[in-house]
VMD Tcl script that draws the C-alpha trace (Angstrom):
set ca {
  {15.47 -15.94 -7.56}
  {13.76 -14.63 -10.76}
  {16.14 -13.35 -13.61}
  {16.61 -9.87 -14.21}
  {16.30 -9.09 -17.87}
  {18.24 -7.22 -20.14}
  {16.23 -4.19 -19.92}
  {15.56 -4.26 -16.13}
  {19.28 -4.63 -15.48}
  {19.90 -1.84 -17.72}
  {17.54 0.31 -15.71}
  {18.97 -0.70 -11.97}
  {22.45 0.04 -12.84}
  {20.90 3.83 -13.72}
  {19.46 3.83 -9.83}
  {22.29 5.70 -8.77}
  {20.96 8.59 -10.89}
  {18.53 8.78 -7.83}
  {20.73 9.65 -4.81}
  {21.01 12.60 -2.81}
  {19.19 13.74 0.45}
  {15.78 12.98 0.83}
  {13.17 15.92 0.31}
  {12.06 17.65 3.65}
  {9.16 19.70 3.91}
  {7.60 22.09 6.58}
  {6.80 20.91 9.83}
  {3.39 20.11 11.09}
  {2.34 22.62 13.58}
  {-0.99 21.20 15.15}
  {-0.55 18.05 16.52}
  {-3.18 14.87 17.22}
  {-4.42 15.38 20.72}
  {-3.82 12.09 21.83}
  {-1.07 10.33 21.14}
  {1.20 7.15 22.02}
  {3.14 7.43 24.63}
  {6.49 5.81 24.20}
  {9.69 5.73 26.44}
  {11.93 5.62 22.93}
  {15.75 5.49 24.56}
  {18.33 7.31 22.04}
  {18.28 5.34 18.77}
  {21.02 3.87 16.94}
  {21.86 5.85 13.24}
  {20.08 9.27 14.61}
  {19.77 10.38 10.99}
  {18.02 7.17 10.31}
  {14.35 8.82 10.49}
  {14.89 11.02 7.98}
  {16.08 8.83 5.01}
  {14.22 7.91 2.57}
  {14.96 3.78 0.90}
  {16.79 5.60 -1.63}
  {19.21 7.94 0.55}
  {19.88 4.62 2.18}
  {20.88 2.71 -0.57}
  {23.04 5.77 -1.28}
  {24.83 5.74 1.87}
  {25.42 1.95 1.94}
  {27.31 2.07 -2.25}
  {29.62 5.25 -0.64}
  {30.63 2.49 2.75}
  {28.97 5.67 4.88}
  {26.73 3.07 6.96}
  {26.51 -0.95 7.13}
  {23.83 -3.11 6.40}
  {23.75 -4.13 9.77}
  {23.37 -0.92 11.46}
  {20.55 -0.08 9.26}
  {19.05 -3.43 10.32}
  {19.55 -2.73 14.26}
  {18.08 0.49 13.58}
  {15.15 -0.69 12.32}
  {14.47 -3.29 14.78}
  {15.26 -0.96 17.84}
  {12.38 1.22 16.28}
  {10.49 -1.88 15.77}
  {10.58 -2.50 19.70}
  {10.52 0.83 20.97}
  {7.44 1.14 18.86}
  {5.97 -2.14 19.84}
  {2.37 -0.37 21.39}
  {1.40 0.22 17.91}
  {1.00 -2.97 17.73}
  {2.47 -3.30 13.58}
  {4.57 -6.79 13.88}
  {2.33 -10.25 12.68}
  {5.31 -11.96 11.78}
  {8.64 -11.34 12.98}
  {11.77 -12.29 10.82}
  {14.58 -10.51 12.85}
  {16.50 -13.53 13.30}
  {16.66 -14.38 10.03}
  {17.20 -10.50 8.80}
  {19.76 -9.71 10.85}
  {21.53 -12.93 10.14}
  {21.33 -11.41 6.18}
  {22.74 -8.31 7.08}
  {25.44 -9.90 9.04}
  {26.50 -11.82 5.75}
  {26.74 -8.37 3.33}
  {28.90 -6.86 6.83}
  {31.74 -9.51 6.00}
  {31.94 -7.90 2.33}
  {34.21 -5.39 1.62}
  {32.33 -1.59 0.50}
  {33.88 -2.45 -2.83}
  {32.20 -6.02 -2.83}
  {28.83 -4.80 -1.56}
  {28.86 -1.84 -4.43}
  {29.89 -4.15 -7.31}
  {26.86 -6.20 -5.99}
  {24.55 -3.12 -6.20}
  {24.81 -2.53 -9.72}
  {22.85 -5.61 -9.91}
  {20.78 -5.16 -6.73}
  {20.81 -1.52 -5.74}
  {18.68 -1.88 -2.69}
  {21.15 -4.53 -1.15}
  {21.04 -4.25 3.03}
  {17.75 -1.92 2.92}
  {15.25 -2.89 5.42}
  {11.62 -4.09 4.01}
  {8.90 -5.62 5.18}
  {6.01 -7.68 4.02}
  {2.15 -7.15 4.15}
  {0.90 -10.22 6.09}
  {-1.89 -10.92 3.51}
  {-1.74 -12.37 -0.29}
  {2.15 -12.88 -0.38}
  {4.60 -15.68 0.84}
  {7.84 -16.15 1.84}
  {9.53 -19.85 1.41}
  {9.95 -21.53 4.93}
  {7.84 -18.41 6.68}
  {4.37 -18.23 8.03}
  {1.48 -15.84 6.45}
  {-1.36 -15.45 8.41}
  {-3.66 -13.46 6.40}
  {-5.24 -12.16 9.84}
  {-6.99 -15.14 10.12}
  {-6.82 -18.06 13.11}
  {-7.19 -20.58 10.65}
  {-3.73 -19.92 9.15}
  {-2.37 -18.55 12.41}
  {-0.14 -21.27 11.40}
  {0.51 -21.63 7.56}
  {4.05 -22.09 7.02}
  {4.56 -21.38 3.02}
  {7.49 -23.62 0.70}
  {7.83 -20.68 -1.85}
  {8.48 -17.18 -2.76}
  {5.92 -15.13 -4.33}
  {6.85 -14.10 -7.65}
  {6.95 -10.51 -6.14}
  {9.02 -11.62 -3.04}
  {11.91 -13.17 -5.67}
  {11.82 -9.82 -7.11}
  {12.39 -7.80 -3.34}
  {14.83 -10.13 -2.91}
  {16.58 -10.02 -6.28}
  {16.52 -6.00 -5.56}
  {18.47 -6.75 -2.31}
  {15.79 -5.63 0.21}
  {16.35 -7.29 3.68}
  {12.93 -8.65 4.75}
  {12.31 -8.32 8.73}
  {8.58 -9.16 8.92}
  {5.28 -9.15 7.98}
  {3.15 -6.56 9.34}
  {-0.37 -6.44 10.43}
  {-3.70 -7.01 8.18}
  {-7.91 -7.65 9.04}
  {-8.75 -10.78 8.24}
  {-8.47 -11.39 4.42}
  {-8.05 -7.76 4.00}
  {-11.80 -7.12 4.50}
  {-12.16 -3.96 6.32}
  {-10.38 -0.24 5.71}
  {-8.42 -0.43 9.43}
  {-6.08 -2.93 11.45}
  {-8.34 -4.57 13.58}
  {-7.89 -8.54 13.91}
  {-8.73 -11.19 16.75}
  {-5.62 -12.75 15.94}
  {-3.25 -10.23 16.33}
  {-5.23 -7.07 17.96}
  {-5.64 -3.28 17.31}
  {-2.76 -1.65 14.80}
  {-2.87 1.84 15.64}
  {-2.68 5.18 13.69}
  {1.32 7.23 15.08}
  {-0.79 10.42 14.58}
  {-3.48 9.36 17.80}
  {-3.92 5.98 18.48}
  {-7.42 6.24 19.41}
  {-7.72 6.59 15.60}
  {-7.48 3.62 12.79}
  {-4.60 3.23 10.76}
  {-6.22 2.62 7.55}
  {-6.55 -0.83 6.28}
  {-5.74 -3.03 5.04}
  {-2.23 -2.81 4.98}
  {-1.87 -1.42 8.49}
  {0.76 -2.51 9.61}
  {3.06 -1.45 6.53}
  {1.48 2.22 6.88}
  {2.38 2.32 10.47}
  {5.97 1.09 10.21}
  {7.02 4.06 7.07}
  {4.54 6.64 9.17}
  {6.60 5.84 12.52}
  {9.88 6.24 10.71}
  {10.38 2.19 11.54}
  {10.91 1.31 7.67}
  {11.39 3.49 4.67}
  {9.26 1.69 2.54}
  {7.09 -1.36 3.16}
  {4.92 -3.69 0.86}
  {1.13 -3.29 0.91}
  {-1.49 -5.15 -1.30}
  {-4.76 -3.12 -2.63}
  {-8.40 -4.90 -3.34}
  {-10.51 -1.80 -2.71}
  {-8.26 0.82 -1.17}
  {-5.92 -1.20 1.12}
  {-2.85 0.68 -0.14}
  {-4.37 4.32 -0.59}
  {-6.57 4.47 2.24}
  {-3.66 3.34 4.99}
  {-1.59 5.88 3.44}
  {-4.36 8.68 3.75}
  {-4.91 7.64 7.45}
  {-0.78 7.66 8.02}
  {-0.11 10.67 6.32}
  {1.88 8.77 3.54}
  {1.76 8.40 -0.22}
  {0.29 5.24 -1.87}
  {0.29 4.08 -5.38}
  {-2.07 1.54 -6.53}
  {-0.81 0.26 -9.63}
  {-3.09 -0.88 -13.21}
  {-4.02 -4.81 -13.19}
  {-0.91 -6.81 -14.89}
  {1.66 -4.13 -13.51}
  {2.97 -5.96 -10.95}
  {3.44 -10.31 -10.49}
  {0.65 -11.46 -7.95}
  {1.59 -14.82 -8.52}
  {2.89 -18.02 -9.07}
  {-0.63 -19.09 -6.86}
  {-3.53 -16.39 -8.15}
  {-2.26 -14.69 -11.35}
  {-5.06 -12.35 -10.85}
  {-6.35 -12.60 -6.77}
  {-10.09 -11.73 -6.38}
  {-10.61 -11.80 -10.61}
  {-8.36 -8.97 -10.80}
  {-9.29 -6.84 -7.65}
  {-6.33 -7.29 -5.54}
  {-2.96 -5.76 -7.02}
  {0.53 -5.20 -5.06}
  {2.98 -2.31 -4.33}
  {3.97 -0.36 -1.68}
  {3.42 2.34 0.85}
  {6.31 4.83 0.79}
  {7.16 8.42 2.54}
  {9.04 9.90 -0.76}
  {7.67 9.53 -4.55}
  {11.35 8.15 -5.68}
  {11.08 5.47 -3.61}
  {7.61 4.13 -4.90}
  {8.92 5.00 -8.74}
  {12.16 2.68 -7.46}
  {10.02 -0.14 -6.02}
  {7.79 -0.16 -8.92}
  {10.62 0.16 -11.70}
  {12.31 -3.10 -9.95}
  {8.91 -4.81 -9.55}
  {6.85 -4.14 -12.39}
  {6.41 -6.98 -15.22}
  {4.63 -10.31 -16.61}
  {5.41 -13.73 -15.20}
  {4.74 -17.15 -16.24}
  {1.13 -17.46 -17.13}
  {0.17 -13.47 -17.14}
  {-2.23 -12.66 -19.64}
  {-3.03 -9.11 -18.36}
  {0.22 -7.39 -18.81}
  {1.37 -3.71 -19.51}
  {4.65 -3.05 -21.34}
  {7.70 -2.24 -18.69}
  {7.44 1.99 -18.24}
  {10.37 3.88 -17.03}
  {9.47 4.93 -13.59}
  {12.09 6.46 -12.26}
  {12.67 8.76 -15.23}
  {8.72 9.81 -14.51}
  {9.69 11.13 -11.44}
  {12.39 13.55 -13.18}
  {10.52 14.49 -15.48}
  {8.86 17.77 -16.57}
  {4.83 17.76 -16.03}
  {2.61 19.58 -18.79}
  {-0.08 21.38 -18.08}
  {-2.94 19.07 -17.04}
  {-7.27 18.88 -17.60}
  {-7.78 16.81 -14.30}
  {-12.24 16.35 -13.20}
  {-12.62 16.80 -9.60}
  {-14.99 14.29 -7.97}
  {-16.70 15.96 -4.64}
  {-19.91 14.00 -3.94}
  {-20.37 10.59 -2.64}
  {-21.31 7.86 -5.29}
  {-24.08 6.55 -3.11}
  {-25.51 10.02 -1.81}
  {-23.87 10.06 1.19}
  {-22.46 13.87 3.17}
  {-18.68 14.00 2.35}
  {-17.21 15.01 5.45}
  {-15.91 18.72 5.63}
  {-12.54 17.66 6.52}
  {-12.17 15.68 3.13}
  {-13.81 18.64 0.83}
  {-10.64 20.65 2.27}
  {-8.59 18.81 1.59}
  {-9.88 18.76 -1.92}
  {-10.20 22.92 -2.02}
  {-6.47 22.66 -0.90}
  {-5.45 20.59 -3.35}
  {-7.52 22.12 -6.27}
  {-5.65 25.63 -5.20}
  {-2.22 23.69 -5.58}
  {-3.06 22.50 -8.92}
  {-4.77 25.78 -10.11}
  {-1.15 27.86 -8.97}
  {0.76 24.91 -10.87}
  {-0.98 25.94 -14.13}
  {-3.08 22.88 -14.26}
  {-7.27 22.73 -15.02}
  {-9.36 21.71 -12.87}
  {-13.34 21.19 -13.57}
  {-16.03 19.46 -11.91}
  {-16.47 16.37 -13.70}
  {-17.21 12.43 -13.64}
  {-18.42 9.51 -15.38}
  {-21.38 7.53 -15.18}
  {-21.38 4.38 -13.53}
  {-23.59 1.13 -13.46}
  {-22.25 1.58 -9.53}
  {-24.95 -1.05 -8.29}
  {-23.95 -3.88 -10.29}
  {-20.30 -3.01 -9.86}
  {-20.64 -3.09 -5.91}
  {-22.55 -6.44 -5.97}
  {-19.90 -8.04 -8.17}
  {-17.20 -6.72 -5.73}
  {-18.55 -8.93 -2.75}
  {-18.99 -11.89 -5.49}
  {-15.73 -11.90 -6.37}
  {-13.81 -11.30 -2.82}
  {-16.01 -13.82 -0.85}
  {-15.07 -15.73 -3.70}
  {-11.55 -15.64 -3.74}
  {-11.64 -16.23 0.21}
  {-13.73 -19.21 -0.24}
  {-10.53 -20.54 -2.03}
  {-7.97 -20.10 -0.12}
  {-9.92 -21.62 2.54}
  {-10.71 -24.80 0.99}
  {-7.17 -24.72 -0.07}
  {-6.04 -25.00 3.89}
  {-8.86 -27.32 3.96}
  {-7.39 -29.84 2.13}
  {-3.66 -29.32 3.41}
  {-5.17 -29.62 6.75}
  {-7.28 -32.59 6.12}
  {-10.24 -31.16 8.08}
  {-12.77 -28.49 7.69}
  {-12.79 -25.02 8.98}
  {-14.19 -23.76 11.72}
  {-16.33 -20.53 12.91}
  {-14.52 -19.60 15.62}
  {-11.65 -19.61 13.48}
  {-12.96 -16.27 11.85}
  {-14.15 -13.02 12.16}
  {-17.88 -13.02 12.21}
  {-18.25 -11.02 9.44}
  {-15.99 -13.08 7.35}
  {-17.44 -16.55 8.44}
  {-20.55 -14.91 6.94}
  {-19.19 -13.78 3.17}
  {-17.37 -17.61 3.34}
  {-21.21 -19.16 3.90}
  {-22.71 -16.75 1.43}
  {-19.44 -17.35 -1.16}
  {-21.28 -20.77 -1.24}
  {-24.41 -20.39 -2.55}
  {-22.71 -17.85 -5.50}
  {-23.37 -18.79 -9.03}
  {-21.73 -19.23 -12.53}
  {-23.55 -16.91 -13.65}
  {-23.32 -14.41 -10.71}
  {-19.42 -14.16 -11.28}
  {-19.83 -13.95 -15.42}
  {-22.26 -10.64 -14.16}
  {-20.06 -9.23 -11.80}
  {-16.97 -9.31 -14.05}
  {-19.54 -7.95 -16.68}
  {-19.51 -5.35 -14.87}
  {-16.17 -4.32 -13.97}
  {-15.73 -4.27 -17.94}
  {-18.60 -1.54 -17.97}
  {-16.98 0.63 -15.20}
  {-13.78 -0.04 -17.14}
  {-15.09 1.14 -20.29}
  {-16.75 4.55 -18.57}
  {-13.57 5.51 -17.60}
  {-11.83 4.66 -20.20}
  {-13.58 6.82 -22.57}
  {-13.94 9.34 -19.87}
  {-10.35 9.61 -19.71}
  {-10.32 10.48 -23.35}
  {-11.28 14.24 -22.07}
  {-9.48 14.14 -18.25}
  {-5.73 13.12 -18.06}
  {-6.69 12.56 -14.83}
  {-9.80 12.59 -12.16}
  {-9.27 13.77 -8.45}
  {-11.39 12.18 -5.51}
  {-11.48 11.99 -1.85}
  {-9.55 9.10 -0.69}
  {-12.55 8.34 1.91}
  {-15.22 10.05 2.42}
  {-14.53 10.64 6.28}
  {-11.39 10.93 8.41}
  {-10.13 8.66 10.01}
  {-12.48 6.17 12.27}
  {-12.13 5.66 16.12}
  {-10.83 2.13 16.99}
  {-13.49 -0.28 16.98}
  {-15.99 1.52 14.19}
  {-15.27 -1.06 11.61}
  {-14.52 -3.92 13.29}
  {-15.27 -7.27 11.76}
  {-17.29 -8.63 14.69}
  {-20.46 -6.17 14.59}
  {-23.79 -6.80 12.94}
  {-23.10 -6.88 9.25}
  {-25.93 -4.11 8.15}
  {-24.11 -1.83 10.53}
  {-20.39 -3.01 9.48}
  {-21.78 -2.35 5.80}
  {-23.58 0.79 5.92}
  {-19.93 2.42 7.73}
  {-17.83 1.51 5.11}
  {-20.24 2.79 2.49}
  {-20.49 5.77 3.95}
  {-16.36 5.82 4.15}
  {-14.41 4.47 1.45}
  {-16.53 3.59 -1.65}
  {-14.81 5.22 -4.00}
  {-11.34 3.90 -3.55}
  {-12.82 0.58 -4.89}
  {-14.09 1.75 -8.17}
  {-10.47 1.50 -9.21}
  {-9.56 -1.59 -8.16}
  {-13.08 -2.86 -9.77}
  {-12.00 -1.27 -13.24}
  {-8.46 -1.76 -12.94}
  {-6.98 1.77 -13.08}
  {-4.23 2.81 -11.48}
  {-5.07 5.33 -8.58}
  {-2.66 7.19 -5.89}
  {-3.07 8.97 -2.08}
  {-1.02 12.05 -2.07}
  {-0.42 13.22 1.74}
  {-1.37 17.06 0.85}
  {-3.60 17.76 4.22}
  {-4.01 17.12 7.74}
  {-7.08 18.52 10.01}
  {-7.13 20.41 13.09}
  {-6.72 17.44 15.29}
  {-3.49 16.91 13.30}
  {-4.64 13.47 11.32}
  {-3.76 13.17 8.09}
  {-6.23 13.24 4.78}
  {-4.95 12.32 1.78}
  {-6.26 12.80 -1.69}
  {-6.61 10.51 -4.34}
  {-5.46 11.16 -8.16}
  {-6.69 8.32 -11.03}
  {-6.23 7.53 -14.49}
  {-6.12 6.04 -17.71}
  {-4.72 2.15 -17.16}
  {-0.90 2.00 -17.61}
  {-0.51 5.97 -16.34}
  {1.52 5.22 -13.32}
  {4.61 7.08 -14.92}
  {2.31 10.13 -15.19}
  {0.89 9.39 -11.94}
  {4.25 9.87 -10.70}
  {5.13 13.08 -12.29}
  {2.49 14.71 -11.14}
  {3.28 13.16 -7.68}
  {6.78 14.31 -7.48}
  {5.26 17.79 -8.89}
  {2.76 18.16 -5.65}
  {5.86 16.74 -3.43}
  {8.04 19.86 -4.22}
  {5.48 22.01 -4.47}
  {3.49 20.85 -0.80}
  {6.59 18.51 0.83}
  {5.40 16.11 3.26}
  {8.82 14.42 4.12}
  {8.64 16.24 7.58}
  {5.79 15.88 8.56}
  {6.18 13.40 11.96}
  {3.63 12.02 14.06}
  {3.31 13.05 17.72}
  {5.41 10.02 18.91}
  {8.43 10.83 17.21}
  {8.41 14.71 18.49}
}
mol new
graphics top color blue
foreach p $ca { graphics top sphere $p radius 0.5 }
foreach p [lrange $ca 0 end-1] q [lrange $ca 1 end] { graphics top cylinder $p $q radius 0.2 }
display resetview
């Protein structure tokens, strides 16, 4: 376990400032067309779907519910859910065996122990991508590590664990990450609680599944393009991507993918993603891209000022922006316009073809790692039918890559970086599609299809998610619209690096203003 320092500890014992009933909004009237059917038998906790991490950790200081019947809640969910297909790892055993250890502690015990780690007994799970868990298996999607049993914790996992989360799995992820859905020959199609002939986003499927299905309250996701925000647009959820340095990606890659790749969550309130990050945020040994420790949860509270925010409404690369995603841009804009905020059409100019290029550099890169990493624990080479054909291809190419080639395409993050960054001297804040299209059938971007075709679809979908994690910025999906078949489209809000605590205000602004919180997919009806 990592220590919690002065100031952190100072902060959690505030967390009960955060209680109360979780926000609930209007409820959806058109729903998707075709959804999931489950037989769900009466649940355990009835209440259970409509608490948010924080009311739980509320209820479990008063005594009002146990750690173990929050845990046999969430894994009767997890089963009578199983068609969507969310679980890559399962932990039950070992969860319920936790929550079976803070039962035999008094309320008064399990409270004293709160002020320390205030969401002890909460159920959590893990992204199965980029994150370990000592004596557990990560998979990353891939056959190749369909069997990797880990010996540590992440540096972010101590810090779940420190808060008192209760870990139950990992949940579904593409291979590496490497396409916007939940599509995997290792573990199958994860599919989207609104219609499950639609994606769930990716790549943190799984996790946006779980919170979207009411299965989990909160779950971890990882973001190297859009992984966190575009899951949470498809799911109907909000998703904060945090700056580079905000939150520990190590002790093995301080900065996964030179920087791309950062970790959070996907959540169904704002409090609980200003909660996660306020517990999670920080340097660890070896960081050299850090932020100073903000105060989150305050953020949340606090009062917004009137904002200049650029709206972005055309495709970097040319492309028609589907007329489902410019209304739920016109919404938005209306919202933000009635909350006394400015809205003009604005955005910066980007060297986008050098920044694109370097993206593929560094990811095929950083997969070309890992793998020779296995290779050597393994003692033999990989294999192509251990992989996606798409991803056997970026490993091959990942080869042949230059010096040279990564000192450009880091060269060129900088230059993105530095566009916005004097960009955001006039905007507090710029406000973009999520992706440029709803969300795709099953099957559309699947990793085994010609790779011009696989290419030229996610271009056309989700390019501009990635221009954030390229520069760095922080970047959120607000769930503020859903289209006449009833599937969620989110909208994304960026800014200046370290902004997440006003990302967050104006979050929890647009959460009271347009509440989401009961908004339920078909299958829960």
């Amino acid at each position: 376990m990592t220590k919690i320092d002065l100031d952190r500890r100072r902060l959690i014992q505030a967390c009960g400032a955060i209680g109360g009933a979780s926000m609930l909004g209007l409820s959806l009237a058109s729903q998707a067309s075709a959804a999931a059917t489950v037989n769900t038998p009466k649940q355990p906790l009835g209440d259970y779907d409509s608490w948010d991490m924080s009311t739980m950790a509320d209820l479990l200081r008063q005594g009002d519910i146990s750690p173990l019947e929050l845990t046999d809640s969430a894994i009767a969910r997890f089963e009578a859910n199983a068609a969507l297909n969310m679980i890559a790892v399962n932990h039950f055993e070992q969860a319920r065996e936790q929550a079976q250890k803070l039962n035999q502690l008094s309320t008064a015990q399990r409270t004293a122990k709160m002020a320390s780690a205030p969401l002890l007994g909460v159920p959590f799970a893990l992204k199965d991508l980029g994150v370990t868990m000592a004596g557990t298996i990560t998979t990353n999607g891939c056959r190749f590590f369909k069997d990797n049993r880990v010996a540590e914790n992440s540096t972010l996992v101590n810090r779940y664990q420190a808060a008192g989360l209760n870990i139950m799995a990992k949940l579904t992820s593409p291979e590496f990450g490497q396409t916007p859905t939940g599509e995997s020959s290792l573990h199958g199609d994860t599919l989207n609680p609104w219609d499950t002939r639609y994606s769930s986003g990716g790549s943190s499927a799984g996790s946006a599944v779980a919170v979207a299905a009411r299965i989990l309250p909160a779950a971890h996701g990882s973001d190297g393009g859009g992984s966190i925000r575009i899951p949470a647009s498809h799911c109907g959820l909000f998703g904060l991507k945090p700056s580079r340095g905000r939150v520990a990606s190590g002790p093995t890659n301080l900065e996964s993918s030179m920087g791309l790749s950062v970790h959070h969550a996907l959540t169904r309130s704002v409090r609980d993603s200003a909660l996660l990050l306020q517990l999670t945020q920080g340097a660890e040994p070896g960081s050299r891209v850090t932020l100073p420790n903000d105060n989150m949860l305050a953020a949340v509270n606090a009062k917004p000022k009137p904002l200049k925010i650029a709206l972005m409404q055309s495709h970097p690369f040319g492309y028609p922006v589907h007329q489902d995603c410019s209304d739920a841009l016109d919404k938005t804009v209306k919202l933000l316009t009635s909350l006394g905020h400015i809205v003009e059409v604005a955005q910066p100019t980007l060297p986008l073809e050098q920044m694109f290029n370097g993206m593929g550099i560094a990811t095929s890169s950083g997969m070309l790692n890992a793998v020779q990493a296995r290779e050597l624990k393994l003692g033999r080479a990989a294999r192509e039918n251990e992989f996606e054909a798409i991803v056997w291809g970026h490993l091959q190419r990942a080869k042949e890559f230059t010096a040279q080639q990564m000192l450009a395409a880091r060269s060129a993050f900088d230059q993105g970086g530095q566009a916005f960054d004097v960009f955001f001297n006039d905007y507090d804040f710029i406000l973009t599609p999520v992706t440029t299209a709803p969300p795709p059938k099953i099957g559309e971007l699947s990793l085994n299809q010609p790779y011009d075709s696989f290419v030229q679809q996610v271009l056309k979908a989700s390019p501009i998610a990635a221009l954030f994690n390229m520069t760095g910025l922080p970047a959120m999906s607000v769930p503020l619209h859903w289209n006449k078949n009833g599937l969620p489209i989110g909208v994304q809000f960026a800014g200046a690096y370290g902004s997440e605590a006003q990302l967050l205000t104006l979050a929890a602004q647009l959460e009271q203003a347009a509440p989401w919180a009961d908004k339920r997919p078909p299958i829960l009806s």
